[in-house]
C-alpha positions as CSV (number, residue, x, y, z in Angstrom):
1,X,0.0,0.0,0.0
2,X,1.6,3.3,-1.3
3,X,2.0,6.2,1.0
4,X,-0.6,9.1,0.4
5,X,0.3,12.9,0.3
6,X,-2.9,14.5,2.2
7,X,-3.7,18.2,3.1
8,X,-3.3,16.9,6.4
9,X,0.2,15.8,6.9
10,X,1.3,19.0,4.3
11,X,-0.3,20.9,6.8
12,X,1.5,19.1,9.7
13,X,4.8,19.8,8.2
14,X,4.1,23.7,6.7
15,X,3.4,24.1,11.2
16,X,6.4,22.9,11.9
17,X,8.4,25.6,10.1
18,X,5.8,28.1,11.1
19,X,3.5,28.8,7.8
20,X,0.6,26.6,8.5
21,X,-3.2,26.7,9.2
22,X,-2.3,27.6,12.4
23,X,-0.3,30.9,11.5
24,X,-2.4,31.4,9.2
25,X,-5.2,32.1,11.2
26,X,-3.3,34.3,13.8
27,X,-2.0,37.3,13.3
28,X,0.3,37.3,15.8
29,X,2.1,34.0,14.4
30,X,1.7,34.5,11.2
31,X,4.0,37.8,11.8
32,X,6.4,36.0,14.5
33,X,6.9,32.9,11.4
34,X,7.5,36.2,8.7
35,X,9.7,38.1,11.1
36,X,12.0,35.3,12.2
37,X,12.3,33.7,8.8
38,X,13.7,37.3,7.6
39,X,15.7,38.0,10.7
40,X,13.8,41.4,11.0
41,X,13.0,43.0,14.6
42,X,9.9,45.7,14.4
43,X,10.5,48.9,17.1
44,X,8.5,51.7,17.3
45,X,11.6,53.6,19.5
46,X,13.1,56.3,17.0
47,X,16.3,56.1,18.9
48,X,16.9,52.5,17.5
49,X,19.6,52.4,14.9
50,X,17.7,51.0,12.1
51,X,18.6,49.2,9.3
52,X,15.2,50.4,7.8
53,X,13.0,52.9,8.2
54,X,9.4,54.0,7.8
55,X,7.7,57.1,9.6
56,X,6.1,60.4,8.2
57,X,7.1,63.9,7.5
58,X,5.4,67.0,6.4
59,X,6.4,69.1,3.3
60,X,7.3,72.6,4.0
61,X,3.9,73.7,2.7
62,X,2.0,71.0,5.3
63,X,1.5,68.2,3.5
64,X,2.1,64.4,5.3
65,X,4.0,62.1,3.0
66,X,5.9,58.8,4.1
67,X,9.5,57.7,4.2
68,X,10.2,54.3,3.5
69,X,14.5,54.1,3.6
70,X,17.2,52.2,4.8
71,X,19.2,55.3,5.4
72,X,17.4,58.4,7.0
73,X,20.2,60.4,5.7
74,X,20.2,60.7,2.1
75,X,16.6,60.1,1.7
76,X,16.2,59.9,-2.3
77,X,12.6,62.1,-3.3
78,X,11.7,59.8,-6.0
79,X,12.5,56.2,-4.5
80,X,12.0,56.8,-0.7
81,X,8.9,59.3,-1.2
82,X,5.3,58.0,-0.7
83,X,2.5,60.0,-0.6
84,X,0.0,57.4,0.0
85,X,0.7,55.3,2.8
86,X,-1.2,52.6,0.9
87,X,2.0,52.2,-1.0
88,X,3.7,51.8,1.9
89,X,3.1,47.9,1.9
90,X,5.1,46.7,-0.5
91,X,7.9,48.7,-0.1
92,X,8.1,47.6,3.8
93,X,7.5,43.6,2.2
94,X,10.5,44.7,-0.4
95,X,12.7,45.7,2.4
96,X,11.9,42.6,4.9
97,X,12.3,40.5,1.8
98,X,15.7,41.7,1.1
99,X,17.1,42.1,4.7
100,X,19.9,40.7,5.7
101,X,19.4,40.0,9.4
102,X,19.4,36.5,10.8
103,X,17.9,35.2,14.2
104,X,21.4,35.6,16.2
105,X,21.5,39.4,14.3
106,X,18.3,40.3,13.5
107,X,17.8,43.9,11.2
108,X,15.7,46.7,13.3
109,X,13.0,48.5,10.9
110,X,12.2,51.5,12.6
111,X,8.1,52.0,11.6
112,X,6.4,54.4,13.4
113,X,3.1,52.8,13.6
114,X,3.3,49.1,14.1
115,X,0.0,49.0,13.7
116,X,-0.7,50.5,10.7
117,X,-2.5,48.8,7.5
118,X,0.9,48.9,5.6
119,X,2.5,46.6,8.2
120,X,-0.1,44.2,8.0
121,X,-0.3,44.3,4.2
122,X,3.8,43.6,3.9
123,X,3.3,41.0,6.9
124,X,0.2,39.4,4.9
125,X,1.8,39.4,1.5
126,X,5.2,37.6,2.9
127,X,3.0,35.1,4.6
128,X,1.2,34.0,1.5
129,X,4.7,34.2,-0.9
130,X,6.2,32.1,2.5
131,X,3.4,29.5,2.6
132,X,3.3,28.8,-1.5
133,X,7.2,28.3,-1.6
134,X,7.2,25.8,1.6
135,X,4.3,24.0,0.4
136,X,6.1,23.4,-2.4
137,X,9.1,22.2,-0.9
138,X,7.3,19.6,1.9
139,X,5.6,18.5,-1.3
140,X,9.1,17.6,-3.0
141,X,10.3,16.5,0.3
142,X,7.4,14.1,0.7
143,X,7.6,12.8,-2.7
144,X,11.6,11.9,-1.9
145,X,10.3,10.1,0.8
146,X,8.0,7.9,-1.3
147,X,4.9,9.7,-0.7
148,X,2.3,9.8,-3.6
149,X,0.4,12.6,-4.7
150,X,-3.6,11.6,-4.6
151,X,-5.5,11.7,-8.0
């Protein structure tokens, strides 16, 4: 009798490296299982030294607009610039994606509001692109152990 693949024991194994059903349906895990896999730490404290930035600013006529930047410094107008924080998302995602931290050196990403839609969004988005490329892998790792995919 061959050895089945089922939802079930994909499932078991996408838990155990933190992007299954039950991360998915907590917010709070699902962040944890994104945060660790990138080595990124989220602090709200300005007086962090981060690696990344996001917070808002107000043009000299009044205006809000968002920074998004991994160096507060030479902040470049037409790549660190938002003036929609709905845009904000994907450039936090972007950043988290391409960090370089680790969990013995994790990267600190300054946002000003932890809470804001724009976290979630880059939180939710990494989840999803997290989840698809495991479940791929258990699936090839099952299959090398002699697993069969059901009809």
């Amino acid at each position: 009798m061959s050895k089945l693949i089922t939802i079930e024991l994909i499932n078991e194994r996408l838990e155990a490296k933190g992007f299954g059903e039950k991360q998915r349906e907590s917010e709070e895990l699902a962040k944890r299982s994104v945060l660790d896999h990138y080595g990124v730490e989220l602090t709200s404290n300005y007086g962090s030294n981060a690696d990344f930035s996001v917070y808002e600013e107000s043009t000299a006529d009044g205006y809000g607009v968002w920074i998004a930047t991994n160096d507060t410094n030479e902040i470049s107008i037409c790549e660190d610039v938002y003036y929609y924080d709905s845009d904000l998302g994907d450039a936090l995602a972007e950043a988290i994606k391409y960090s370089n931290g680790d969990s013995e050196d994790p990267e600190t990403f300054y946002i000003e509001d932890e809470y804001a839609n724009y976290v979630d969004e880059a939180i939710e988005q990494l989840f999803v692109y997290l989840s698809e490329k495991f479940e791929e892998e258990v699936v090839n790792e099952l299959i090398n152990e002699g697993y069969e995919e059901q009809d």
